[in-house]
N, C-alpha and C positions, 0 to 999 in steps of 0.2 A: 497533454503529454502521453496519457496513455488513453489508448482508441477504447468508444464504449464496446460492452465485450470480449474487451482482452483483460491478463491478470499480468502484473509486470513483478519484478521482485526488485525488491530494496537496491541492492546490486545495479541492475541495471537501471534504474531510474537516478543512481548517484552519476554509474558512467555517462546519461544523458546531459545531467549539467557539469560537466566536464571534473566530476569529484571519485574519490576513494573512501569517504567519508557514509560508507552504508550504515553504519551502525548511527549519526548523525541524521539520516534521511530519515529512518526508523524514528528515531526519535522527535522530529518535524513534524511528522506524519502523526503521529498518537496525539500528539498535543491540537492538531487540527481541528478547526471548528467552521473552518469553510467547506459549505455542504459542494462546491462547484472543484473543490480537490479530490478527484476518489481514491481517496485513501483505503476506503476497503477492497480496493482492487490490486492492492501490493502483498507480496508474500515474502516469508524470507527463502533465500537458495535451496534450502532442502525440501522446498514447496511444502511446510509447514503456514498451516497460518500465525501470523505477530500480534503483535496486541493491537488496542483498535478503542479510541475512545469513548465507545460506545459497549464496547464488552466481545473477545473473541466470538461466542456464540451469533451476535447482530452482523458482528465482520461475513461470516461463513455464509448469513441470510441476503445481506445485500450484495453479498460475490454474486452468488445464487442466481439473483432475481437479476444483478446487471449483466448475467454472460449467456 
């Protein structure tokens, strides 16, 4: 769903599966434990980083290393 080296936001990855429900994706997303979901490649709308199961700080590392 989203291309390696792209960064998508919550937002738009809800609009992808035909949802309004970002704050829901967000939360799908942290909870994730599937390493084949990049989750650390989501952000929220104000291109802030969200949380990140592994700790904002690992999120910011693994954007990093996958863009």
């Amino acid at each position: 769903m989203i291309p390696e080296g792209k960064i998508s936001t919550y937002k738009e990855v809800a609009k992808a599966v035909n949802s309004v429900a970002y704050r829901a994706v967000g939360s799908a997303l942290r909870k994730n434990s599937n390493s084949e979901v990049p989750c650390h490649r989501v952000i929220n709308s104000s291109f802030e980083v969200g949380d990140f199961n592994k700790g904002k700080f690992q999120k910011i590392i693994f954007a990093k290393i996958s863009v």
